[in-house]
Structures are given as structure tokens and as C-alpha cells.
C-alpha angles and dihedrals in degrees: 000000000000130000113217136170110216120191118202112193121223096259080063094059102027099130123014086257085071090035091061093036088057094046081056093057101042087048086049095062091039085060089057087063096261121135116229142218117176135196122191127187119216122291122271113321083330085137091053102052091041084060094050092046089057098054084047086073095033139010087225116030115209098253096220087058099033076058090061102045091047097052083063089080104065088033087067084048104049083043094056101036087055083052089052098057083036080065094051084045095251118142122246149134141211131244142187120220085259089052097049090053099257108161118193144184116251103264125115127219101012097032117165131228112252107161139023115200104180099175092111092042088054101048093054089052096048087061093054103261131130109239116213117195132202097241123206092045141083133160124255124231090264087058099257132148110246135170138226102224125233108356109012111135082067084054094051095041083057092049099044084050090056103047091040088049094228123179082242160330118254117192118191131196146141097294127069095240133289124338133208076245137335115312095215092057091035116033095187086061112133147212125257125212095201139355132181117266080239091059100045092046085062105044081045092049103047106042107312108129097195097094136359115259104232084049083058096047097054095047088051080049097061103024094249117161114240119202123187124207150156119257093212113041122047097228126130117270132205128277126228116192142124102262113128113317111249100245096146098074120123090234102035088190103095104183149010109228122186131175119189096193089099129142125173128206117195109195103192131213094006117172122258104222136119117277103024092098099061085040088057105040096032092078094053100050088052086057092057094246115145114222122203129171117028126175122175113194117208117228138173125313103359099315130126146181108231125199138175132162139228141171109285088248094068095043097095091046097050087047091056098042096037094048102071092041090056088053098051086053096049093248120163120237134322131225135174133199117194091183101088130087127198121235116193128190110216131196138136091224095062084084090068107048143035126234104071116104085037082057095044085046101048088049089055091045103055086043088060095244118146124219116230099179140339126220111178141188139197085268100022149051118191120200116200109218144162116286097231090062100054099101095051097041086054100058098044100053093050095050080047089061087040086232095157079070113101112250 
């Protein structure tokens, strides 16, 4: 018999027909033999319209609380879906992230996982049932609810898989598994059977939608299998794991990722000279805003452009944090643009051989794209471009890496 952690995404269980569609399924591989832990997201766009119920009462919602209203939202799913086997006539029970041992740090809204008790979640299992978990949610050490961000129930499937020692994590979701690109920009995308944990952390990282990249990265932590699928087709999906990268293929470059959610700040004149830097960037890291790409570009006598990116969310707040600072410093001026995107071309063998970012430039260049700024990696290089240019950036470049062709 076999352990293993399913996910199933809130598309999946967006309405109680594809609640029960999806308790079939689970009973079904019970049935094999298999036990089964099950995370389930929030229905629909529950999270969403939680969220906009809350700012209907407040501008600026209290996190701790806006945390416990959000878990809500997987706590209805993981409810419904252990009616739902009730109703086959398969055992289960339903658990909280507290109740399922996640232990997390005090932070709301983007809280990490620090801890994995399974001793519950083994003890239901141990007496035949089929344990579905609210995914995206574990408990502080001051025994508060907190919540994982985007994305988290794939973060807390992953988890759960690891402490429990399954075999793997299975997330399933309305896609078949993970594309050269996305299917709706590039039709000729196509399917992958398996791809390196490296290589997913960057697509996922820079603009691919499939998993969530800290899920990625934890899985690529402790070696767990992560298999992507589709809930609603039984096709094969795509394998991510840690067997030999695949550096032999022709192509070596194994996706196109793209993320539209780019703003740009441009501090002017600033002075170059030890220390600014950290002046400038340590503020925003204590206000919990990621930042990605940064050039400086080294002028006359001392004096430098400096620019960094964000999402577009945290644009007003950078600005606001970073302003005063440049002032202090005797910067220039500072300007932002929120119209630009990032696309990013991915793949383990790029580390091998040359060519690749004079190839990824030429593409975007014949297709009259122009190239803001460019952040790379051993296994990828990431163009900042105008928005309104993605889609087409996207299929030429992956007509450019011939990735439409079978591996």
C-alpha cells in the first residue's frame, strides 16, 4: 500500500458537482489500496470574494483577522469534500491546518511553514479513512490562524508529503500538467513528461502559473515527486523530480514563462558609494516587498541610475518607502513605469552551451520588441518588456527554440 498526498486546485472544486466528481475519484483510488491524504484550496474564487467582502467593511482590513476570515475558505472545501466520500461510503475526516500539525512562523498573509507534526494525520489514517486537509493555512506559535499566500495549498500538499514520507505529491488542476508555454498564447505548446525540480522553480518563479514555487522548492529540498495533472481528464501529467537533468535535448531550453504583474522604479543620480544600496533596498525588505531585476548603471563622477522591479501591488508602497530615502542621499529624480512583464526562457542544458541569450535576443528583435532590462541565471535569462508585447514575445521565442518540436 502506497501513501500518498493528493492537491486538488479550486477550479477542481468550484461547485459540489465537482466536489462529488472529485470524492469519486479520491474513493476510486482508495479502493486500489492507496492511502490517501487530500488537500483541497478554496472553492472557486472563494479567496477573492472573501477578500472583497472584507474591504467592503474596511480599506485596510487587520491581517490577523483578514487570515481568519480567509482560512474559511479551504475549511468549506475540506468539509464538503469529507461529506462527499461520507456519501460513497468511504471513511474520512476532515482537518484544519492546526489539526493536521502545520506549524507555521507569525506572519499573516505570506506565513511560512516551520514545523509538520503528522501524528493526527496518522492516526486517522491508521484507522482506514481518507484525511482531507484545508490546504493554504497553519497555526503560529501563539496559536493563531495564519495563511500561506498564492498558492499555498500547493505549498502545504508538498509539506504534508514530506513529513508523512509518501511516495508523492499529486497536484491536480485544470490543466494536464506543465507546457513548453502557455497553451492559450501558443497554441503549438506542448506537454512535458518530466522536467527537473531546477527547472520548474524557475518557470514557477518567473511567470509559470502550474505550482507554486515555494511548493517546488521544497519538493526539490527533500527529493518528493511531484506529479501534475489534470482533475478532470485521465491523461498523463508531467513529472517533476530530481533524476538526471535532461541536458542532452536538442533544444536544452525546456519552457517560455512570462508574468505580466511588472513595475519598474528608476532612482536618478544616485551616489556610488558604499553603503546606498543597502540604505536603499533594506526598507523594503522590512516591508515584506520582493524585489527581482536590478541594474545600476554607472555613470560620471560618482554618479549612477539605479533600477529595481516589483509587482505592480507593491509599487505605490516602494515608492513611498524608497523617495525619502533618495532624497536624503541626493539622488535625482525618480520615475516608475507599471506597463512592462517579464518572459523568461528556462532549461538545465543552457549551462552547457553558448548561444542562448544571442538567440532569445535576435527572436525579440525581429519581432520589434524592445528589451528594458535583463536579469539571468545558470538555467535562465529574463527580458523586461512592454506588456503589450508578451504574447508576441512568447511565440516567437518558442518557435525560435523550436519547442513545438517532440523531444
Amino acid at each position: 500500500m502506497a501513501l500518498i498526498v493528493q492537491k486538488y486546485g479550486g477550479t477542481s472544486v468550484a461547485d459540489a458537482e465537482r466536489i462529488m466528481n472529485v470524492a469519486r475519484r479520491v474513493a476510486a483510488r482508495r479502493e486500489q489500496g492507496d492511502a490517501l491524504v487530500v488537500v483541497v484550496s478554496a472553492m472557486g474564487h472563494t479567496t477573492d470574494e472573501l477578500i472583497e467582502l472584507a474591504r467592503q467593511i474596511t480599506r485596510q482590513p487587520e491581517a490577523r483577522e483578514l487570515d481568519v476570515l480567509l482560512s474559511t475558505g479551504e475549511t468549506v472545501s475540506s468539509t464538503l469534500m469529507t461529506m462527499a466520500l461520507h456519501e460513497l461510503g468511504q471513511p474520512a475526516i476532515s482537518l484544519s491546518g492546526a489539526q493536521a500539525g502545520i506549524g507555521t512562523e507569525s506572519r499573516y498573509g505570506r506565513a511560512r511553514i516551520l514545523s509538520v507534526d503528522p501524528q493526527r494525520i496518522l492516526k486517522e489514517l491508521g484507522e482506514g479513512k481518507v484525511v482531507i486537509v484545508a490546504g493554504f493555512q497553519g497555526i503560529s506559535e501563539e496559536m493563531d490562524i495564519t495563511t500561506l499566500g498564492r498558492g499555498g495549498s500547493d505549498t502545504t500538499a508538498v509539506a504534508l508529503a514530506v513529513a508523512l514520507k509518501a511516495e508523492r505529491c499529486e497536484i491536480y488542476t485544470d490543466v494536464d500538467g506543465v507546457y513548453t508555454t502557455d497553451p492559450r498564447i501558443e497554441p503549438k505548446a506542448r506537454k512535458l513528461r518530466e522536467i527537473s525540480y531546477e527547472e520548474m522553480l524557475e518557470l514557477a518563479s518567473y511567470g509559470a502559473r502550474v505550482m507554486h514555487n515555494r511548493a517546488v522548492e521544497l519538493g526539490a529540498v527533500y527529493n518528493m515527486p511531484i506529479l501534475v495533472a489534470s482533475s478532470f481528464r485521465d491523461v498523463p501529467g508531467t513529472l517533476i523530480h530530481g533524476g538526471p537533468e535532461m541536458v542532452e535535448q536538442r533544444n536544452k531550453v525546456s519552457g517560455i514563462a512570462y508574468d505580466p504583474d511588472v513595475a519598474k522604479v528608476t532612482i536618478r543620480g544616485v551616489p556610488d558609494r558604499p553603503g546606498i544600496a543597502a540604505t536603499l533596498f533594506e526598507p523594503l525588505a522590512e516591508a515584506g516587498i520582493n524585489v527581482d531585476t536590478i541594474v545600476q548603471n554607472a555613470g560620471a563622477e560618482k554618479i549612477a541610475d539605479l533600477t529595481f522591479t516589483v509587482t505592480r501591488g507593491d509599487l505605490e508602497k516602494a515608492i513611498e518607502l524608497v523617495r525619502p530615502i533618495a532624497q536624503q542621499v541626493s539622488a535625482g529624480e525618480l520615475v516608475s513605469d507599471s506597463n512592462l512583464a517579464k518572459v523568461s526562457i528556462v532549461g538545465a542544458g543552457m549551462q552547457s552551451a553558448p548561444g542562448f541569450a544571442a538567440r532569445m535576443f535576435r527572436a525579440l528583435y525581429e519581432e520589434g520588441i524592445n528589451i528594458e532590462m535583463i536579469s539571468t541565471s545558470e538555467i535562465r535569462i529574463t527580458c523586461i518588456i512592454n506588456e503589450s508585447q508578451v504574447a508576441d514575445a512568447v511565440r516567437a521565442l518558442h518557435k525560435a527554440f523550436e519547442l513545438e518540436q517532440a523531444e
